[in-house]
N, C-alpha and C positions, 0 to 999 in steps of 0.2 A: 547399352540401353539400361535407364535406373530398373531396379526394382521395386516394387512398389507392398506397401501392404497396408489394415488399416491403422489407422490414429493409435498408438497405444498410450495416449493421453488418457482415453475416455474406456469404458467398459463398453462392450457390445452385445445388443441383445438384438436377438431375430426370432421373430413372431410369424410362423408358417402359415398360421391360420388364421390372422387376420393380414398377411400382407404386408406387413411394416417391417421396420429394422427404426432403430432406435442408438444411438452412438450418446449414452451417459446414462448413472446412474435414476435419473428423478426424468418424467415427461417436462417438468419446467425447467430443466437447467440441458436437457438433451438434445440434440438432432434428430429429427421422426424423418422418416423415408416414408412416405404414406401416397397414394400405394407402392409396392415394390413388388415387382413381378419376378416369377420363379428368375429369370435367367440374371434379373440384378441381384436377386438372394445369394444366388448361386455364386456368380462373382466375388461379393463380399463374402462370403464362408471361404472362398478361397484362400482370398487373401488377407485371412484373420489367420490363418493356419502357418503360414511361413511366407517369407517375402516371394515373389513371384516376377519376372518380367512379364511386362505388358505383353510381347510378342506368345508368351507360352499359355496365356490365357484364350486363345483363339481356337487352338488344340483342346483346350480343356473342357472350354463351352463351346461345342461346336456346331449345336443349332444355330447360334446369332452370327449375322456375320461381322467381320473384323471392324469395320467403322461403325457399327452400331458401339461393339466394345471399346474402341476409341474414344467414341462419345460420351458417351456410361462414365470411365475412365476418367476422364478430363472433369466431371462433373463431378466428382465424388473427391479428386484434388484439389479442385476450388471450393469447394464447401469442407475443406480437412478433413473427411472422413478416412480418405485416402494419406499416404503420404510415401515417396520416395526416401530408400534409403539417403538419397545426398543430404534431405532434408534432417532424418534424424542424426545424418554425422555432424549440421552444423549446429544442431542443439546440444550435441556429446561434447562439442571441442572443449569445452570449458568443464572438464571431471567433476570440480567440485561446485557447480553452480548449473549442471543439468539439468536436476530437477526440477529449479526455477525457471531454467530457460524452456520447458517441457509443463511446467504451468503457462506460460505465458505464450506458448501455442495453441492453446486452446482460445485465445483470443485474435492471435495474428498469424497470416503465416509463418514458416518456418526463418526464412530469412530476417524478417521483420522481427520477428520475436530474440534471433538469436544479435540480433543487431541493437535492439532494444537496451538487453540487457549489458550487452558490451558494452554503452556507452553508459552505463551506469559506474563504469570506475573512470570516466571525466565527471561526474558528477561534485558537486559539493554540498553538506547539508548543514546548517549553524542547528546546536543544541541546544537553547537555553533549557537550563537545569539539567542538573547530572543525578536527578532523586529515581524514584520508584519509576514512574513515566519515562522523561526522558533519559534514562540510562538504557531502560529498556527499548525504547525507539532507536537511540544509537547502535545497541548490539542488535538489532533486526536490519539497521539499512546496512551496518559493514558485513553484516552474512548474506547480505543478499547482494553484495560487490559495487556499494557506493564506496568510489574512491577516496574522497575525502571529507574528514567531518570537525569539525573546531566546537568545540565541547565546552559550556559557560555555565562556572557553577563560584563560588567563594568559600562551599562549607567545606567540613570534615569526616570523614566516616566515624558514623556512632554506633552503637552496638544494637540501638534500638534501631539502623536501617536495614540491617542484616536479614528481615522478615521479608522483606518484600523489596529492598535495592539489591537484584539479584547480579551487578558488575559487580559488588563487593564481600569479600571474604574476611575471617579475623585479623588475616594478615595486613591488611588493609588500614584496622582504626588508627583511627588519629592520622591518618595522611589527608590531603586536600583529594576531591574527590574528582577534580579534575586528570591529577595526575593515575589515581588508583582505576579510574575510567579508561585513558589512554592506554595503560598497561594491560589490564585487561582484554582491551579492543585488540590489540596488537596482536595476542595471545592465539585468538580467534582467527583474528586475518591477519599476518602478516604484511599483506602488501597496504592496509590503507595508511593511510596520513590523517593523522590526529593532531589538532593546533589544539590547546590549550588555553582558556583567557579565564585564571582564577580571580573571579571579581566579581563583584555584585551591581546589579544594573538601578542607577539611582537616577537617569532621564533616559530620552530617546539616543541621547551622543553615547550612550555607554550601549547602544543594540548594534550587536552584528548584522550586517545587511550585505557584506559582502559576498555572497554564496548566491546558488541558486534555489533555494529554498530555504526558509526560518521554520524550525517546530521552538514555539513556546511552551515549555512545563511551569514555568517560573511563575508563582502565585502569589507574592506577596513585592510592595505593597497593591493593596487592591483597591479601587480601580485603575491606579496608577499606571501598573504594569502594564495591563491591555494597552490603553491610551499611548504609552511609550513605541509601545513594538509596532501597533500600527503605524502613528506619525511615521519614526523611524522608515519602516519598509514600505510602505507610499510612496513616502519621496523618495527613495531609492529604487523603487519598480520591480520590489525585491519579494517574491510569492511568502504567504507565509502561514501557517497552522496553530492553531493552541489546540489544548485537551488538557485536561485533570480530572479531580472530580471533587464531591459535595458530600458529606457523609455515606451513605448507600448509592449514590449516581454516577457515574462515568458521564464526564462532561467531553464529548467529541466535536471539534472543528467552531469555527466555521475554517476552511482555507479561505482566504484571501488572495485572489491572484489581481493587482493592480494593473486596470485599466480595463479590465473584464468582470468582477463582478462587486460592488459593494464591499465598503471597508467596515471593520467595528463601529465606526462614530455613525454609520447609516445603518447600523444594527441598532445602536443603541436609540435614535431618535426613532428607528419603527416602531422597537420596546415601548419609548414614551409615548409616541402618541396611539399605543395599542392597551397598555394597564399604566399609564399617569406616569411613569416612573421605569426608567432603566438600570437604576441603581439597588439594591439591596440594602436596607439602615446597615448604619455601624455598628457592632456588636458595641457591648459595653465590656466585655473580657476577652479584649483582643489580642491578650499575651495567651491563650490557652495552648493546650496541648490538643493539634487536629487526632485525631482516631485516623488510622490507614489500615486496608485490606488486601495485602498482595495480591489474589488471584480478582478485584477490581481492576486494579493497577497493571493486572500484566491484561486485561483484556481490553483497556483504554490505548494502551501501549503497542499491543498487537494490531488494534485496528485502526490507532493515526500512520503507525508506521505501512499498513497497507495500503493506505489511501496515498503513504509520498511516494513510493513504491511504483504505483497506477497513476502518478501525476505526471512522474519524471520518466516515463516508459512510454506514457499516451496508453494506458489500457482503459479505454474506458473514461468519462466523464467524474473523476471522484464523486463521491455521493454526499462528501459535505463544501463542494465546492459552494460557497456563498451559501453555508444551510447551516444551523446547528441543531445535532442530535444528541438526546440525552437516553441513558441506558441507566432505568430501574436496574437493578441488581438484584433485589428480592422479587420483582412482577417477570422480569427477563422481557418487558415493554421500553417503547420507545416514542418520546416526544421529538418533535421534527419542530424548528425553527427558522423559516426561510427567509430571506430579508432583498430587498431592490436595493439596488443600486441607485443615488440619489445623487442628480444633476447640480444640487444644487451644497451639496455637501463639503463644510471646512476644510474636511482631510482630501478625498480624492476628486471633488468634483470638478 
C-alpha cells in the first residue's frame, strides 16, 4: 500500500482555533480547509510529520472509523493536499529537473505534471534574436528541458552586450552570436539541440515557422518585423510571442496562437480605430544608440519565457495569450492591452 503524506510543494499551516488548515503561503494563492474538524486536523498533522500508510492511520485516529478516513483520504489526494510516495518518485525521476516538475504539481497532478514536463524535451522553440531577451529566454526553456531550440541572430558579441546579454562572456567577442549562444546552451544542458540560422530577417520568407512555438526579440526594422513574423506564422499555424521593451517598459506578448485568438494586424486595426493610429511616427534619428537595462531585460525575459513554459505544458491559460502587458519599471505598474479576433481580418481571418 503507497504511503501517503502532505504536498511538500506547499508550506502547511493549521489553525486550531479557528478550524482551518491552509496548504500555502498567502490566503490567495492557498488551499483553506474551512471548517476542518479535530479528527481531519488530526490526520493532516500526521501526515505532515513522516509519510504514513493509509492502513496505519486507523490505529492512530481511532475514534473515526476506517471509511470515514478513506474518505478524508481520497479527498485531500484529489485536491493535492495529499500525495503518495509513487507520486513524489514520478516528479524525482528526473534529478535535475525536479524542482520544476514539483512546481508544476502544484497545478496538476503528479502524473500529469511529470508527464508534462517530459514532453517538453520533444518540444521545439525558434528564437528570433540572440540579445538581452532572447538569449535569456533560450537559456530558461533549455534549463527547464526544452529539447530543441534553433537560435536567429546575424550580429556579433560586443563588449557593450556583456551588461545585460548574460549567454556571453569575454571569451566570446567577435564571435557570431549565434554560435557563442549554442555553446553556451550546450554547456548548461548538454542533451538539447541547438540549429543555428546566422542571418537577418529582411521578409516573412527569412522567419522560422517550423517549430512549435516562435518568441520574437528581434526589433528592428520596425514595424516591419512584427508584420513579417505574423504573416509568416499565420500561414504556417505556427504559435508565436514577441517581448522587448521601450526605454523604462518591458513590453510582454501578445502570444498569438493561430486559429484561436487574434493576429497583430487585428491588434493593430483595434489600436486604430481605438487612438487614430496604430503606428508610432518615425523618429528622425533612427541610427541612435537604444539605452538597455539588464535587470529590465532579464525580467521581460523571465516572464515571456514562463508564459511558453505554461503554453507548451497546458499550465494554465497564459496571461498574454491574445493580451499585451506593459511593465513600468519605475511604477512596478502594468498596462494590459487585449485585442479580438477579427472575422474579417487580411492575416488570419
Amino acid at each position: 500500500m503507497p504511503r501517503i503524506q502532505v504536498n511538500p510543494a506547499f508550506p502547511l499551516f493549521i489553525d486550531d482555533a479557528a478550524e482551518r488548515v491552509r496548504l500555502g503561503d498567502f490566503p490567495p494563492t492557498g488551499r483553506v480547509l474551512e471548517p476542518a474538524p479535530p479528527p481531519l486536523r488530526r490526520l493532516i498533522r500526521l501526515c505532515a510529520q513522516t509519510p504514513v500508510e493509509q492502513s496505519e492511520l486507523y490505529a492512530l485516529i481511532g475514534d473515526v472509523a476506517p471509511r470515514e478516513i478513506d474518505a478524508a483520504v481520497e479527498r485531500l489526494l484529489a485536491e493535492r493536499i495529499l500525495v503518495t510516495d509513487a507520486d513524489l518518485d514520478t516528479l524525482a525521476a528526473d534529478a535535475g529537473l525536479s524542482r520544476l516538475a514539483l512546481w508544476l504539481s502544484m497545478f496538476h497532478p503528479a502524473g500529469q505534471a511529470a508527464a508534462a514536463l517530459g514532453g517538453l524535451a520533444g518540444r521545439h522553440v525558434a528564437v528570433l534574436g540572440a540579445g538581452a531577451i532572447g538569449g535569456q529566454v533560450a537559456l530558461h526553456l533549455a534549463t527547464s528541458g526544452v529539447g530543441r531550440l534553433t537560435i536567429l541572430d546575424d550580429d556579433r558579441v560586443e563588449l557593450s552586450n556583456l551588461h545585460r546579454q548574460h549567454l556571453y562572456t569575454p571569451r566570446d567577442l567577435g564571435e557570431p552570436k549565434t554560435a557563442a549562444a549554442a555553446r553556451t546552451l550546450r554547456e548548461h544542458c548538454p542533451d538539447v539541440e541547438v540549429r543555428q540560422a546566422g542571418r537577418r530577417i529582411t521578409g516573412p520568407e527569412d522567419v522560422i515557422t517550423d517549430a512549435d512555438l516562435v518568441v520574437n526579440t528581434v526589433d528592428t526594422p520596425q514595424p516591419h518585423i512584427r508584420r513579417w513574423v505574423n504573416l509568416a506564422c499565420v500561414r504556417a499555424g505556427t504559435p508565436f510571442v514577441t517581448g522587448g521593451f521601450n526605454q523604462h517598459v518591458g513590453l510582454l506578448g501578445p502570444l498569438v496562437v493561430p486559429g484561436k485568438t487574434g493576429c497583430l494586424a487585428c491588434q493593430e486595426r483595434g489600436l486604430a480605430a481605438r487612438y487614430g493610429t496604430a503606428e508610432l511616427p518615425v523618429s528622425d534619428n533612427p541610427g541612435r544608440t537604444i539605452p538597455s537595462f539588464g535587470p529590465l531585460c532579464g525580467i521581460v525575459s523571465g516572464m515571456l519565457a514562463a508564459e511558453v513554459v505554461r503554453y507548451l505544458t497546458g499550465t494554465g491559460e497564459p496571461a498574454i495569450e491574445g493580451r499585451s502587458v506593459w511593465l513600468d519599471l519605475l511604477t512596478l505598474t502594468t498596462t494590459t492591452r487585449d485585442f479580438d479576433r477579427l472575422d474579417d481580418c487580411e492575416i488570419c481571418g
